[in-house]
C-alpha positions in Angstrom: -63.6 -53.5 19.1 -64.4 -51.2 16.5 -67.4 -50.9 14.5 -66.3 -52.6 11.4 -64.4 -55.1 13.0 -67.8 -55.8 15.2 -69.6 -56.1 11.9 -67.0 -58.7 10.3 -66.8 -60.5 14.0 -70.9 -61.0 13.8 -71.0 -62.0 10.5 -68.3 -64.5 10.6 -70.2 -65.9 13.8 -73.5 -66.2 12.2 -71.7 -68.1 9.2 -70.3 -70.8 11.3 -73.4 -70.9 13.3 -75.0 -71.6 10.5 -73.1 -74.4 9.1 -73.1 -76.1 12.3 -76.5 -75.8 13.0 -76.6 -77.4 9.0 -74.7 -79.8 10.1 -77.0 -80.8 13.5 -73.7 -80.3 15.2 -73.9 -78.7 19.1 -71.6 -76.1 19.6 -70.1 -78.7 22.5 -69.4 -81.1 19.2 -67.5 -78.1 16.8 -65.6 -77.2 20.0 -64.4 -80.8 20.8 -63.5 -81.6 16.8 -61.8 -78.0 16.8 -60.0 -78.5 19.9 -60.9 -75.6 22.1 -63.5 -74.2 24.7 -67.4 -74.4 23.7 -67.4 -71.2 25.3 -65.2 -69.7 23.6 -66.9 -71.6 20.8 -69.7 -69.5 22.3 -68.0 -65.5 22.0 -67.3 -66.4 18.1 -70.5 -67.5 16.7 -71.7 -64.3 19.0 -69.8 -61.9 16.8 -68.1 -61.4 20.6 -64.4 -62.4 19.8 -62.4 -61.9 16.3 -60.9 -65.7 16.0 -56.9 -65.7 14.7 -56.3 -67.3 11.4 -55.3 -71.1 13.5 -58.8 -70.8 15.0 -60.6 -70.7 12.1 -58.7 -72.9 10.6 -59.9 -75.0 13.5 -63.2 -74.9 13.5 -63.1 -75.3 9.3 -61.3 -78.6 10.0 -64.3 -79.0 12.8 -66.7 -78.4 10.0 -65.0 -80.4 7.3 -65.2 -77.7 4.9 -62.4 -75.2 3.5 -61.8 -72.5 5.5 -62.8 -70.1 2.4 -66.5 -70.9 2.3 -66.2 -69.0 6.2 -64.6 -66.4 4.8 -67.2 -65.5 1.7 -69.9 -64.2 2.4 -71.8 -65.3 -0.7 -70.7 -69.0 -0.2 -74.0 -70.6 0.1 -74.4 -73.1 3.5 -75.5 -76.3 1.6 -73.2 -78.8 0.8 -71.2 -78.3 -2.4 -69.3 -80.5 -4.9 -66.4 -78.3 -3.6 -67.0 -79.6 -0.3 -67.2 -82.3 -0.9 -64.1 -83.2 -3.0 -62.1 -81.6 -0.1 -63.9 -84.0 2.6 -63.1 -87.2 0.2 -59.3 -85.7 -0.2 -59.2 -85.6 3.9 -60.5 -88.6 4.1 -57.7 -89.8 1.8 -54.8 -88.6 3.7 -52.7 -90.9 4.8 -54.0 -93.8 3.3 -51.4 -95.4 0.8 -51.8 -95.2 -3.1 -53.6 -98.5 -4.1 -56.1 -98.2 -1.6 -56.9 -94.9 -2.6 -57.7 -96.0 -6.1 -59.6 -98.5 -5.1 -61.8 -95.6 -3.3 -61.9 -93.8 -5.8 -63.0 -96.6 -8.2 -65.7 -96.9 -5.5 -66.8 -93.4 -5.1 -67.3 -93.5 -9.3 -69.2 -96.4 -9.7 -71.2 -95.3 -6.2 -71.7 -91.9 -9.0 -72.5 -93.6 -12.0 -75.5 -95.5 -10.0 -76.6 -92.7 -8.7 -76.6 -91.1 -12.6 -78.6 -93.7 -13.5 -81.4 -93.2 -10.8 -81.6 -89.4 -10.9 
């Protein structure tokens, strides 16, 4: 592995380390919700092995966030309104039309009582 690739491998790594570790997942948990080996788990968050597009794509489904916040390294590791609008539109797949406005009605009056306290 080269030395720039080694540099992008280790700071990929430390990014999903990190939001993992935000998430109190073990790497044992990511590996099992991103269907492959912890230890292979393991080489990637040790900057060790470059992980193919599919892999990271993976472990961002693992994560529940978009695979662009691994990507950018000036994405911040808390928990975004970005994120958080994709997790509710995963949550939502599958699930047919009325039910999902019922959610959503949910999810905005859940918002506006939470306005109203903060």
């Amino acid at each position: 592995m080269n030395n720039e690739r080694k540099k992008i491998s280790s700071e990929l790594g430390a990014r999903i380390r990190d939001f993992r570790t935000e998430r109190y997942m073990s790497q044992e948990a990511l590996a099992l919700n991103s269907d492959m080996h912890p230890a292979y788990l393991g080489k990637i968050e040790r900057g060790e092995k470059c992980p193919t597009i599919e892999t990271l794509y993976k472990i961002s489904t693992g994560l529940k966030v978009p695979i662009t916040e691994l990507l950018d390294p000036d994405a911040g590791v808390k928990a975004t309104s970005k994120e958080a609008l994709y997790r509710i539109s995963n949550a939502l797949s599958g699930i047919d039309d009325e039910t999902a406005v019922k959610i959503a009605e949910i999810v905005e009056s859940a918002a506006e009582i939470y306005k109203k306290k903060a």
